[in-house]
PDB file with one MODEL, atoms N, CA, C and O in Angstrom:
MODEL        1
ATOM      1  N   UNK A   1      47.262   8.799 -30.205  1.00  0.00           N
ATOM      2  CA  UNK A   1      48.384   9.341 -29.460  1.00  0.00           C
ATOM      3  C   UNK A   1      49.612   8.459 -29.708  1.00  0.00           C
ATOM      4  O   UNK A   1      49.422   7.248 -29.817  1.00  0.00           O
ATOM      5  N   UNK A   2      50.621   8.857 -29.790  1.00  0.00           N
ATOM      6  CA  UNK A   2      52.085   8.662 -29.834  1.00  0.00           C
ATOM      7  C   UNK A   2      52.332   7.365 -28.742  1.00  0.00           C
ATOM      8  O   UNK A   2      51.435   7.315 -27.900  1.00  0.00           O
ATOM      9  N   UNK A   3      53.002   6.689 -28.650  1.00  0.00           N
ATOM     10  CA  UNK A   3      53.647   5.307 -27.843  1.00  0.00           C
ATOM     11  C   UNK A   3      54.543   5.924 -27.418  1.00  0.00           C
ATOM     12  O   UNK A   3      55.620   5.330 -27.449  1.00  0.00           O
ATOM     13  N   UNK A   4      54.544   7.260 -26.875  1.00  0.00           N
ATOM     14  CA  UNK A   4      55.896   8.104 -26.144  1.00  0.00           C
ATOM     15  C   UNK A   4      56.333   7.241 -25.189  1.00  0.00           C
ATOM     16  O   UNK A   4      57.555   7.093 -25.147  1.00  0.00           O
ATOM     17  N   UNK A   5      55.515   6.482 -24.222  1.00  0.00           N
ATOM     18  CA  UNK A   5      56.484   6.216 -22.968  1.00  0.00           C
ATOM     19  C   UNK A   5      56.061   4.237 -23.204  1.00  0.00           C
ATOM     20  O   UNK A   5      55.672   3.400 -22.390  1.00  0.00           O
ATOM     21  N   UNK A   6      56.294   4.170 -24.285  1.00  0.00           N
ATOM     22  CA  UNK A   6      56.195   2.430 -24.140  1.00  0.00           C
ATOM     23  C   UNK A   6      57.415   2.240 -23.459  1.00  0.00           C
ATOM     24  O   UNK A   6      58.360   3.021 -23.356  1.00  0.00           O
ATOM     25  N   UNK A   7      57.211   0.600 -22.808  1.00  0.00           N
ATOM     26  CA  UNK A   7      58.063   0.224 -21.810  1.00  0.00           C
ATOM     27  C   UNK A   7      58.827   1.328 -20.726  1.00  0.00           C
ATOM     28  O   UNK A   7      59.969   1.569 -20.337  1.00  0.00           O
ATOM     29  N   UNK A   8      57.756   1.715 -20.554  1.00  0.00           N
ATOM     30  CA  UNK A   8      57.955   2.607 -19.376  1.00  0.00           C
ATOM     31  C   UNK A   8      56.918   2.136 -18.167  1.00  0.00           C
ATOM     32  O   UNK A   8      55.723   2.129 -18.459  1.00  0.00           O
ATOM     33  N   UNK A   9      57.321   1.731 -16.784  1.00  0.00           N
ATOM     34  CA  UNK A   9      56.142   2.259 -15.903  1.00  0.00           C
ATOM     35  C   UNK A   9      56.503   3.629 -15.363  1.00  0.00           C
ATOM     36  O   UNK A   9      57.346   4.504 -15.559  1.00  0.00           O
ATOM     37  N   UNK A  10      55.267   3.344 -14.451  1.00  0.00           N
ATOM     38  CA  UNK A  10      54.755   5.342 -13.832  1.00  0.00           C
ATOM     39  C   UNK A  10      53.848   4.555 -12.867  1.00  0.00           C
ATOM     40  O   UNK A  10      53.076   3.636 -13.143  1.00  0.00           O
ATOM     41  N   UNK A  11      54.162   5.229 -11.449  1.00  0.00           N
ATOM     42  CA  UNK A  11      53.488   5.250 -10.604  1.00  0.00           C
ATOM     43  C   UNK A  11      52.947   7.155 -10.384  1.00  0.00           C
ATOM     44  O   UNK A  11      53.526   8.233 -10.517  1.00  0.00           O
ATOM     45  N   UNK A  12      51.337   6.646  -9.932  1.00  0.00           N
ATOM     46  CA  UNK A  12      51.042   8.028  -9.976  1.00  0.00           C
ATOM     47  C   UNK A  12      50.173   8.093  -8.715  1.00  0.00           C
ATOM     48  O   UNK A  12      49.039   7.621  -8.647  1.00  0.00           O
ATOM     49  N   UNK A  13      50.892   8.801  -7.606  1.00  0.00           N
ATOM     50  CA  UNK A  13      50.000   9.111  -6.224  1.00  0.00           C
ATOM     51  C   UNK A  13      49.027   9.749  -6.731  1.00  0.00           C
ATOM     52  O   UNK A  13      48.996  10.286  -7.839  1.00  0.00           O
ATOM     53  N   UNK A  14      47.663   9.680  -5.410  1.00  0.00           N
ATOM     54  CA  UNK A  14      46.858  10.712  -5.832  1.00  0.00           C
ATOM     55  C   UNK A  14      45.873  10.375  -7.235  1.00  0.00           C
ATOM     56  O   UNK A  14      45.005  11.147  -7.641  1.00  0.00           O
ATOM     57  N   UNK A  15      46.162   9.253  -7.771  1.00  0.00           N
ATOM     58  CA  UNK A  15      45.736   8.949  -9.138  1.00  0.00           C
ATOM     59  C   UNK A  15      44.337   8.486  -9.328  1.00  0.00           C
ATOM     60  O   UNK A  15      43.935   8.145 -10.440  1.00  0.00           O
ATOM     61  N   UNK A  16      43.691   8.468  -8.414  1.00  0.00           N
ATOM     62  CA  UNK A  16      42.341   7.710  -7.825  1.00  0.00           C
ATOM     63  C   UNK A  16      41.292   8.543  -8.626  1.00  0.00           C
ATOM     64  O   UNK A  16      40.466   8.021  -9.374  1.00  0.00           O
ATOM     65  N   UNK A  17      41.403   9.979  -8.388  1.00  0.00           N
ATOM     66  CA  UNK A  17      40.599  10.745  -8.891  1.00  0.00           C
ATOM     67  C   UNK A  17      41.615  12.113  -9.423  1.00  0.00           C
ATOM     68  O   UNK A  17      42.839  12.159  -9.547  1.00  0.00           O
ATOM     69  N   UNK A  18      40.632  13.105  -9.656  1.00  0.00           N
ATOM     70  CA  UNK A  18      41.057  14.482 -10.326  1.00  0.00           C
ATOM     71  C   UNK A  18      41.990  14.477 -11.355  1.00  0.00           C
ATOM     72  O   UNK A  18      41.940  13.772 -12.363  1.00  0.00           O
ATOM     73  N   UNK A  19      43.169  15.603 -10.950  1.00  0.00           N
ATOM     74  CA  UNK A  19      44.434  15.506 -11.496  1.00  0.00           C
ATOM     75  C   UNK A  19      45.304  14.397 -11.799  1.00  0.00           C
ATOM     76  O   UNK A  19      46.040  14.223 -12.770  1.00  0.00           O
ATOM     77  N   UNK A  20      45.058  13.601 -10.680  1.00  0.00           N
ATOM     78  CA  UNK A  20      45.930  12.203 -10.671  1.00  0.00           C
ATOM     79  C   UNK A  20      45.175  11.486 -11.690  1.00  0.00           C
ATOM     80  O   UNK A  20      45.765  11.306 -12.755  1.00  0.00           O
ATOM     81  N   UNK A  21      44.115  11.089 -11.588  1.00  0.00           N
ATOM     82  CA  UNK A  21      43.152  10.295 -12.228  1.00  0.00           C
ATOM     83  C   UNK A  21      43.621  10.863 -14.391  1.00  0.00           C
ATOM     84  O   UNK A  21      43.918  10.222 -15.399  1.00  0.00           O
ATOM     85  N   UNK A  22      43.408  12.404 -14.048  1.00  0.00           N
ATOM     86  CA  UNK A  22      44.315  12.650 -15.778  1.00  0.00           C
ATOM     87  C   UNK A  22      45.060  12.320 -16.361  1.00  0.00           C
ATOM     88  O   UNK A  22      45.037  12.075 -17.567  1.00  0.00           O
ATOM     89  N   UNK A  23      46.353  12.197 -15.222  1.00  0.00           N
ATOM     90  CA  UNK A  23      48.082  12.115 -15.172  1.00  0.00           C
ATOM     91  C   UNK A  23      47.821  10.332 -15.784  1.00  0.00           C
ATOM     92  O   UNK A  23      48.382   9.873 -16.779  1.00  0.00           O
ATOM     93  N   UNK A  24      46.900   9.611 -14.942  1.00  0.00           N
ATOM     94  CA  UNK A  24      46.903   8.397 -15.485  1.00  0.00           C
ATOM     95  C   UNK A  24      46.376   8.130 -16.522  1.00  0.00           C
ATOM     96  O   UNK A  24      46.999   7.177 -16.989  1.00  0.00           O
ATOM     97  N   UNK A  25      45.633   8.393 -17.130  1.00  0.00           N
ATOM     98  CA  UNK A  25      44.767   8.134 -18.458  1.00  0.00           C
ATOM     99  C   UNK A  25      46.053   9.112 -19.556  1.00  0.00           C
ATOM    100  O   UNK A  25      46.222   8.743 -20.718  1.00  0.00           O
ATOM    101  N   UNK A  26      46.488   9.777 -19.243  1.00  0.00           N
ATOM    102  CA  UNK A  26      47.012  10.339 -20.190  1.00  0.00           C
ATOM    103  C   UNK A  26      48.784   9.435 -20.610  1.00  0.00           C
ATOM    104  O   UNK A  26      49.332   9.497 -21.710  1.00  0.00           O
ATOM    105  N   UNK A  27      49.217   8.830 -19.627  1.00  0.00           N
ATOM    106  CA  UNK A  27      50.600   7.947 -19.495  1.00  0.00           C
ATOM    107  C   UNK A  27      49.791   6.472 -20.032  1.00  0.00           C
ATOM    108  O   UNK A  27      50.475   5.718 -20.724  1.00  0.00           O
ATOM    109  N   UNK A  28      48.771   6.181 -19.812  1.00  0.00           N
ATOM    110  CA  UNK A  28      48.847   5.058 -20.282  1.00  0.00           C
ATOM    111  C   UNK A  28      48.329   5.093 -21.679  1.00  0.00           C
ATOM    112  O   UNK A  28      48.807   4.186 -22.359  1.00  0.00           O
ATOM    113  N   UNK A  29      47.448   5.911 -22.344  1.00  0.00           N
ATOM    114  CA  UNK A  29      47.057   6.424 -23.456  1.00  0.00           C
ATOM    115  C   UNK A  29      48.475   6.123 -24.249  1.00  0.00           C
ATOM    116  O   UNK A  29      48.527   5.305 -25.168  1.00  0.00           O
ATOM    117  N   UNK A  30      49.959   7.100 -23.653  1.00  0.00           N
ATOM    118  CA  UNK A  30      50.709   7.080 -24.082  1.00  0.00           C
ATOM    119  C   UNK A  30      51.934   5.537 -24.226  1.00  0.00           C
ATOM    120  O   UNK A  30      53.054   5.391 -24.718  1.00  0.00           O
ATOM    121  N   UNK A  31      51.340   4.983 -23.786  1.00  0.00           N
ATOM    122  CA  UNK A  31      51.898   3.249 -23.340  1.00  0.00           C
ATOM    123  C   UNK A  31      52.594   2.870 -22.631  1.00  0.00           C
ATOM    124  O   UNK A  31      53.300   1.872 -22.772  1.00  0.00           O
ATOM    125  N   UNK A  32      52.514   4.002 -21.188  1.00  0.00           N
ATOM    126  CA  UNK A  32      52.839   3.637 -20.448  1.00  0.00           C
ATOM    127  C   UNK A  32      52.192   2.282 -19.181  1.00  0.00           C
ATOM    128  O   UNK A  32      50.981   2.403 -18.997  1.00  0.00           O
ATOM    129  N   UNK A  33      52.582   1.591 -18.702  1.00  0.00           N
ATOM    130  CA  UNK A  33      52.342   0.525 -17.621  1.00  0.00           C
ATOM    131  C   UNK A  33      51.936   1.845 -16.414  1.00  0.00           C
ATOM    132  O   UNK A  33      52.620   2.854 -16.241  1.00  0.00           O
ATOM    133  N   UNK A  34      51.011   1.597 -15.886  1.00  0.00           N
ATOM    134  CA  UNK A  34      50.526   2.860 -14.615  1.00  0.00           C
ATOM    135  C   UNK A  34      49.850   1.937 -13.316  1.00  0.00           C
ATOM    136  O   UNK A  34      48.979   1.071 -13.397  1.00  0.00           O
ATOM    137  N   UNK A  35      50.693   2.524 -11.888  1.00  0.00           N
ATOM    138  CA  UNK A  35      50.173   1.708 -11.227  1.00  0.00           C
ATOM    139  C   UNK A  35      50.116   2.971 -10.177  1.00  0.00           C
ATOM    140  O   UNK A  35      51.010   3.730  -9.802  1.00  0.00           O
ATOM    141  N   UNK A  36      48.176   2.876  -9.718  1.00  0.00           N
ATOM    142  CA  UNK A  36      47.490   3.573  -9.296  1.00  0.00           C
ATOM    143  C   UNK A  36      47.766   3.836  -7.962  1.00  0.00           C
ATOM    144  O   UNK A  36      47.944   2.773  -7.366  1.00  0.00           O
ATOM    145  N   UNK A  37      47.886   4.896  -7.176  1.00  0.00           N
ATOM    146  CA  UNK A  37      48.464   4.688  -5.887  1.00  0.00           C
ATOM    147  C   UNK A  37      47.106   6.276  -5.348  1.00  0.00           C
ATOM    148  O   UNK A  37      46.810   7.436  -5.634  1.00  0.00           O
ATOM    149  N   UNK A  38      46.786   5.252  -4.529  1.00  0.00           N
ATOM    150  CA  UNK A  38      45.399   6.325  -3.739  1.00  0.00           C
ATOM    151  C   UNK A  38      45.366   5.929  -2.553  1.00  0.00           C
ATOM    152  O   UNK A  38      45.375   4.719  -2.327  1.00  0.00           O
ATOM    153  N   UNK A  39      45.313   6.996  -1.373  1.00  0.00           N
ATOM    154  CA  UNK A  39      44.906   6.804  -0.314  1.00  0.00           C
ATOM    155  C   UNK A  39      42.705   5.869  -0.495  1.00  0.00           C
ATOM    156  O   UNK A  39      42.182   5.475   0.548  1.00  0.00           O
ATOM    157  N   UNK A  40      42.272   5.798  -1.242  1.00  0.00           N
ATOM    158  CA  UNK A  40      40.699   5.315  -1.420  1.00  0.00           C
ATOM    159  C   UNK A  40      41.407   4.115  -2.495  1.00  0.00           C
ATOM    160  O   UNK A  40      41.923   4.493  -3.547  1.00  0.00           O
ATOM    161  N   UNK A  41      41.369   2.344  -2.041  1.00  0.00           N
ATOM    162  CA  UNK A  41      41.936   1.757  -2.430  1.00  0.00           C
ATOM    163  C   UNK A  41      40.627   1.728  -3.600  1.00  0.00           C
ATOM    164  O   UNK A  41      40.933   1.606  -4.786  1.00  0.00           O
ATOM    165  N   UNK A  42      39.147   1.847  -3.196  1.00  0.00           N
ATOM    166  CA  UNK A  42      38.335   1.831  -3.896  1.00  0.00           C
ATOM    167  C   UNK A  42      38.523   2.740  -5.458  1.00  0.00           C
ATOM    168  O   UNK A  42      38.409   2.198  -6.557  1.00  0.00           O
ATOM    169  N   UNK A  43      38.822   4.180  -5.251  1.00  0.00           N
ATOM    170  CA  UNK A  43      39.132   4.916  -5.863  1.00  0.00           C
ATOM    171  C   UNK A  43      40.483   4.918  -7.269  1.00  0.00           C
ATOM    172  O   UNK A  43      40.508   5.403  -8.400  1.00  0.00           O
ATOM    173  N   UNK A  44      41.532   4.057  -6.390  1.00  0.00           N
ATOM    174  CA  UNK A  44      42.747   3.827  -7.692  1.00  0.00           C
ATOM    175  C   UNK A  44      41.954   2.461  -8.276  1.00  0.00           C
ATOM    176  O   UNK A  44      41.714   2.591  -9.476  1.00  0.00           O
ATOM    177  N   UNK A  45      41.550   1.351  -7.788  1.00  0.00           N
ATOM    178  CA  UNK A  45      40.964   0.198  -8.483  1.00  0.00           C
ATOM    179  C   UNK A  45      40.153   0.379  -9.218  1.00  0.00           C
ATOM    180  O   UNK A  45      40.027  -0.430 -10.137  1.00  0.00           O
ATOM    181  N   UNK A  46      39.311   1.454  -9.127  1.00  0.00           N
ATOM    182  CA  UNK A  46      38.686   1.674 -10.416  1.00  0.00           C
ATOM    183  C   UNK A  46      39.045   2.810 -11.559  1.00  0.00           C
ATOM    184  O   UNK A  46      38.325   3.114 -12.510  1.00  0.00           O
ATOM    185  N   UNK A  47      39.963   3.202 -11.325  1.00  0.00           N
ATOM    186  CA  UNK A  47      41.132   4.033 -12.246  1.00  0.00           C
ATOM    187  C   UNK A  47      42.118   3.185 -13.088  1.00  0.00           C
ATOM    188  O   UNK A  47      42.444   3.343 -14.265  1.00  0.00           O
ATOM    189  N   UNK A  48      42.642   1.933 -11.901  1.00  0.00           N
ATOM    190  CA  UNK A  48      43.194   1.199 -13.190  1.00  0.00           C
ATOM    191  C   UNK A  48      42.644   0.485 -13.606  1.00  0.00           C
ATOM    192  O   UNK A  48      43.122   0.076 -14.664  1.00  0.00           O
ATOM    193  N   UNK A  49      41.399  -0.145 -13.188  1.00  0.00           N
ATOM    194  CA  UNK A  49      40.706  -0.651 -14.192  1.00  0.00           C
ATOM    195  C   UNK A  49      40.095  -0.256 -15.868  1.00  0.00           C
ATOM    196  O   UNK A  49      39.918  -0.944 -16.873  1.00  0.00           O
ATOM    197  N   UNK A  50      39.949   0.812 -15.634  1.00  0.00           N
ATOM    198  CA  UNK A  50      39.547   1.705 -16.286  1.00  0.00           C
ATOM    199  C   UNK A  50      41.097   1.454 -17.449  1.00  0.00           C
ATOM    200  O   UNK A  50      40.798   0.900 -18.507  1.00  0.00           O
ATOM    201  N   UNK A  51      42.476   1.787 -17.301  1.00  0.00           N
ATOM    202  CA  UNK A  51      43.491   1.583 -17.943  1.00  0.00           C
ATOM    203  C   UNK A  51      43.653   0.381 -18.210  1.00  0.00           C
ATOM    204  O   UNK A  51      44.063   0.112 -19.340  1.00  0.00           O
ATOM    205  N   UNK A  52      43.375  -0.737 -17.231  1.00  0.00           N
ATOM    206  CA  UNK A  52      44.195  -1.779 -17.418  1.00  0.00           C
ATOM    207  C   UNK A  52      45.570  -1.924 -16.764  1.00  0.00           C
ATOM    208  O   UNK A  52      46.560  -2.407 -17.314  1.00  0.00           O
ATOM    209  N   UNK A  53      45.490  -1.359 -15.303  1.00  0.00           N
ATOM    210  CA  UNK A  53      46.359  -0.746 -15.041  1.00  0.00           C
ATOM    211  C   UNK A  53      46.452  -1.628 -13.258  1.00  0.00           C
ATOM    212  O   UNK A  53      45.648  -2.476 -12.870  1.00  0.00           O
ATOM    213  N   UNK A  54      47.469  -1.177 -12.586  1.00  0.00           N
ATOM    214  CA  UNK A  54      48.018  -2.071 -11.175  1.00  0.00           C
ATOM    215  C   UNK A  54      46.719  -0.578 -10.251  1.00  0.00           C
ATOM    216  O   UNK A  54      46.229   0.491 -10.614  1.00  0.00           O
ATOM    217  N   UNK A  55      46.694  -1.296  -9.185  1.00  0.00           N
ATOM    218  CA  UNK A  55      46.057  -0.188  -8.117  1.00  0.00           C
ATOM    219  C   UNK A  55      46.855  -0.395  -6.647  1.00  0.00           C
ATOM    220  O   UNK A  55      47.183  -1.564  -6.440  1.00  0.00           O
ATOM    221  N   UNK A  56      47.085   0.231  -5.969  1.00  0.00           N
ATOM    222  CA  UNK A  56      47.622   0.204  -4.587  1.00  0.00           C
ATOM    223  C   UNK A  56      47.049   0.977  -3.778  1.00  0.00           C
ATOM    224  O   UNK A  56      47.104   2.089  -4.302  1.00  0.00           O
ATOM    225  N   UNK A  57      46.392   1.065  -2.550  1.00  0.00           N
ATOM    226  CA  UNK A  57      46.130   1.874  -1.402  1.00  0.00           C
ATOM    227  C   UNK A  57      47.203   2.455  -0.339  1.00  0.00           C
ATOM    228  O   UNK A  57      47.565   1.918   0.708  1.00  0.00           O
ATOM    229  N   UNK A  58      47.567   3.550  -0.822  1.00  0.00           N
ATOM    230  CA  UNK A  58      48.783   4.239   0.102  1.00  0.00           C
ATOM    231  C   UNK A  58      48.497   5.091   0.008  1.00  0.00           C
ATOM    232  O   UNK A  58      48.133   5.668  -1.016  1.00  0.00           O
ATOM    233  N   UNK A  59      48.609   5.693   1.716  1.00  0.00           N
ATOM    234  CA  UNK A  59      48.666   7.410   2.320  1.00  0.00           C
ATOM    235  C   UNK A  59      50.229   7.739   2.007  1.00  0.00           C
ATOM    236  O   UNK A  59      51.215   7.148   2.446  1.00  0.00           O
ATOM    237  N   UNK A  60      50.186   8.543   1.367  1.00  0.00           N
ATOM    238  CA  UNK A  60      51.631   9.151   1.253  1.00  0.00           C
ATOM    239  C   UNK A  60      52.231  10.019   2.463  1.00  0.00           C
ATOM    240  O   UNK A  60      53.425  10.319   2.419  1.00  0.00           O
ATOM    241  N   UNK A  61      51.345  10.478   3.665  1.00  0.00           N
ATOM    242  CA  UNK A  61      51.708  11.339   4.300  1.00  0.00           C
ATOM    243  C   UNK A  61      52.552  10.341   5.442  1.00  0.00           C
ATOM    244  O   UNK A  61      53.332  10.750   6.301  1.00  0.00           O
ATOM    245  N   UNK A  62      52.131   8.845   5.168  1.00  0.00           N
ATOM    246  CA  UNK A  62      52.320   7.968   6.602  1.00  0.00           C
ATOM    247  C   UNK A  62      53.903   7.212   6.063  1.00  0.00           C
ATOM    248  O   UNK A  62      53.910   6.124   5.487  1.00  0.00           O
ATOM    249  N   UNK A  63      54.848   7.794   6.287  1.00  0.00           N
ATOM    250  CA  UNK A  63      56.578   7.326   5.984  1.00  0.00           C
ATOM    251  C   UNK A  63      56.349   5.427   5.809  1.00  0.00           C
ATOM    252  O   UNK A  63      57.060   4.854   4.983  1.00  0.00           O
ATOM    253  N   UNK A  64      55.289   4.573   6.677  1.00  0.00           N
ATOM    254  CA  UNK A  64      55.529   3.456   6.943  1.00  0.00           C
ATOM    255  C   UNK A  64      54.803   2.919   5.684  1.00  0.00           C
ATOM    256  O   UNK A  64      55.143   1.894   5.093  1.00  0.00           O
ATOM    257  N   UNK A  65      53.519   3.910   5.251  1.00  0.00           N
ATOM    258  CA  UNK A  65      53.208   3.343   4.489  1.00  0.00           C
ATOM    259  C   UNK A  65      53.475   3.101   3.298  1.00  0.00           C
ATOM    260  O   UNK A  65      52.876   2.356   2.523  1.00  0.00           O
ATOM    261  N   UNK A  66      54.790   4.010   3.055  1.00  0.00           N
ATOM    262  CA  UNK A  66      55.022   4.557   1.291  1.00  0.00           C
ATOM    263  C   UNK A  66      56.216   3.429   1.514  1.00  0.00           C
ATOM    264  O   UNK A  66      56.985   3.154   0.593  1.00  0.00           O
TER     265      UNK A  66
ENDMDL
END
C-alpha cells in the first residue's frame, strides 16, 4: 500500500473493534500514526498494539470525557 497519509496522525473513535478497528489498520497500513480511542480501554490496547499504535479509553457520549 501507498504511504498516502505519512506524517499524518488520525485519531479513530470506536476503533477498538469492527468498523473502527478497519478504519485503523487501514490508516496505519497507509503510514499513518493512529491513536485508538474506545470506550473498552482493553479493546483499543489491543488494536494498537496490533499497529503499533497510541490507545486511549474514552466514551464519546460523556462531553467531560472527550
Amino acid at each position: 500500500m501507498t504511504e498516502r497519509f505519512q506524517g499524518k496522525t488520525a485519531i479513530v473513535t470506536g476503533g477498538g473493534s469492527g468498523i473502527g478497528a478497519a478504519i485503523v489498520r487501514e490508516l496505519a497500513a497507509g503510514g499513518a500514526r493512529v491513536i485508538v480511542a474506545d470506550i473498552s480501554e482493553e479493546d483499543a490496547r489491543r488494536i494498537a498494539d496490533e499497529i503499533s499504535g497510541d490507545a486511549i479509553a474514552t466514551d464519546v457520549s460523556d462531553p467531560q470525557a472527550v
